[in-house]
C-alpha positions in Angstrom: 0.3 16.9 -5.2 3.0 17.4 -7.8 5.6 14.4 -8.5 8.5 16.4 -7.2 6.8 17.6 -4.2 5.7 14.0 -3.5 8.9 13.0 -3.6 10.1 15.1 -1.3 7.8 14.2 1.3 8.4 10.4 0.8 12.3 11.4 1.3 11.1 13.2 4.8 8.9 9.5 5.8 11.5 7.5 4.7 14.2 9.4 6.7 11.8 9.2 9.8 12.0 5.4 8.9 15.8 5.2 9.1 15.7 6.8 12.0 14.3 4.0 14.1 16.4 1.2 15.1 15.6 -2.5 14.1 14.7 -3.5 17.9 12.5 -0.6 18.1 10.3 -1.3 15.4 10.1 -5.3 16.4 9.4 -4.6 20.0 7.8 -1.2 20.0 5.5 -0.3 16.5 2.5 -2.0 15.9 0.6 -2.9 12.1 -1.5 0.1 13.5 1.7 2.3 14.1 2.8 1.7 10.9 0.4 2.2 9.0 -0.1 5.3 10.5 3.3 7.3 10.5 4.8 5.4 7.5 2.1 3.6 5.0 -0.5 6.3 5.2 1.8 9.0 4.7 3.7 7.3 1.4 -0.2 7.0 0.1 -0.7 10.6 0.1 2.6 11.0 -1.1 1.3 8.8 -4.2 -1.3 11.3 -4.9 -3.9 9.5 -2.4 -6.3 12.1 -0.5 -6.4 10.0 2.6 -9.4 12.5 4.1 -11.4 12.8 1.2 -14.9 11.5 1.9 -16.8 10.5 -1.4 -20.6 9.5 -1.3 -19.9 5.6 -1.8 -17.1 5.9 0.7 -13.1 7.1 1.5 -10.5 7.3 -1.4 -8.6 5.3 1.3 -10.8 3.4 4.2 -8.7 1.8 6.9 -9.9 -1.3 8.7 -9.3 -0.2 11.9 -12.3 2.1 11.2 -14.8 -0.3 9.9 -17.5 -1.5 12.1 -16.6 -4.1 14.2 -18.3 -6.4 13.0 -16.5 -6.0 9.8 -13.0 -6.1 11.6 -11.2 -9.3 10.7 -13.6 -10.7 8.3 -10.9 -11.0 5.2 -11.1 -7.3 4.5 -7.6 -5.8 3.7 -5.5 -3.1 6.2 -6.3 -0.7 3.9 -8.6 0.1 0.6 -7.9 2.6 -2.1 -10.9 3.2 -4.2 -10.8 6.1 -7.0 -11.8 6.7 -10.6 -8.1 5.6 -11.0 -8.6 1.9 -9.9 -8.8 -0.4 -6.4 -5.9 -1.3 -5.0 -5.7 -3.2 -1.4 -3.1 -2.9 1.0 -2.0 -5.6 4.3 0.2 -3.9 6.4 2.9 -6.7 8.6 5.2 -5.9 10.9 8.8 -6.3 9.7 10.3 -8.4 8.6 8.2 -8.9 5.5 8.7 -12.6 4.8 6.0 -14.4 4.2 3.8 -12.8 7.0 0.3 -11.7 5.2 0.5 -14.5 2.0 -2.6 -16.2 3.0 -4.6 -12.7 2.8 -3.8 -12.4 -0.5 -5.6 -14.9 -1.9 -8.8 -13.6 -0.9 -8.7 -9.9 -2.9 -9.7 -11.3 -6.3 -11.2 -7.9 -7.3 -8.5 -5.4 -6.1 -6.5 -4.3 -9.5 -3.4 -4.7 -7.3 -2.7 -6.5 -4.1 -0.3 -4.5 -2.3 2.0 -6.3 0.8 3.8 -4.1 3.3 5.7 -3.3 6.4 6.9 -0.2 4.9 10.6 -1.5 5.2 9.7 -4.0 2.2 6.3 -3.7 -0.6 5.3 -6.2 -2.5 3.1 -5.6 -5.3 0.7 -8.4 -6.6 -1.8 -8.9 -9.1 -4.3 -11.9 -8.4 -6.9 -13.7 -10.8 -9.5 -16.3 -9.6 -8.2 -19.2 -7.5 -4.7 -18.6 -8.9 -1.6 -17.7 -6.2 -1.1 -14.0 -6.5 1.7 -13.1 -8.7 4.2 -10.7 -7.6 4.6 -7.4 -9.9 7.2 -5.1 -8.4 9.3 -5.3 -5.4 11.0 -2.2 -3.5 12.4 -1.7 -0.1 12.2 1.7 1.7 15.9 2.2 0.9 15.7 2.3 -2.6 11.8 3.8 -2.3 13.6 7.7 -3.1 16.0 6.7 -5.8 13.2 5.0 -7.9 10.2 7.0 -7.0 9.3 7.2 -10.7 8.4 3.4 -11.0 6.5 3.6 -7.3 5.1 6.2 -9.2 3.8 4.9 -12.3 2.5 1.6 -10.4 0.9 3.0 -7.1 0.1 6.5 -7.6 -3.7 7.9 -8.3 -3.1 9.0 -11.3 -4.0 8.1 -14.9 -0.5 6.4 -15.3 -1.0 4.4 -12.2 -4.4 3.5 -13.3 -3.1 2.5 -17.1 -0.4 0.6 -15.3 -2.9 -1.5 -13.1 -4.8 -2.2 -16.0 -1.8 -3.3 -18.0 -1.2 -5.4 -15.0 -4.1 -7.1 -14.3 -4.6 -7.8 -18.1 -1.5 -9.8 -18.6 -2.3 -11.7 -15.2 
């Protein structure tokens, strides 16, 4: 998908965002609902083929389709895995806060450790026992009007995958 077109698309998931009132997405979404109608869709905005199977596994592998025996057992909401880099997603419910910190420690060999509930992301990088160290912060209000640095850090692209690397080296 082209940058502009991506950003388009975001504009159309973030404007489906707005449109929810604050009650409604505390009493009625779920992790599951929004990863699904909000954090999935901004991936493939970011140039991630959410359907594409590869022969090791998905580009993006949810854990709500692992075996479940797998389920729960410290693996992340979601894994991006490309030429471009691994990147590891938990997906909260709103409000962000510190909901999901503990998980973090665990994803040592993710390039970036990404925190969500769509209405706030947190980006991390993480080495060895160390607390992860937050990279970039957005909320979905502003996700639009600086789509270039979402861009540049999350997309599956060769500047996303220099950025990560930039990243995790200065960790």
């Amino acid at each position: 998908m082209r940058k502009s077109e991506a950003k388009k698309k975001l504009t159309e998931v973030v404007k489906r965002f707005s449109g929810i009132t604050r009650k409604a997405i505390k009493e009625k979404l779920s992790e599951q609902d929004i990863t699904t109608k909000f954090v999935l869709p901004m991936l493939e905005t970011l140039n991630w083929n959410i359907y594409k199977i590869t022969e090791q596994c998905s580009e993006v592998h949810e854990k709500a389709y692992r075996e479940k025996p797998a389920v729960g057992k410290g693996l992340p909401d979601i894994t991006l895995r490309s030429k471009n880099g691994t990147v590891f997603i938990e997906v909260k419910k709103p409000p962000l806060g510190k909901k999901g910190m503990a998980n973090l420690e665990r994803y040592e060999d993710a390039d970036l450790i990404v925190l969500t509930s769509f209405e706030d992301l947190k980006v991390y990088t993480r080495y060895e026992k160390k607390k992860p160290k937050l990279r970039y912060e957005s909320n979905y209000k502003t996700y639009v009007e600086k789509f270039d640095e979402l861009w540049k850090i999350l997309s599956n692209t060769k500047i996303g995958k220099s950025t990560r690397a930039a990243y995790k080296a200065t960790r």
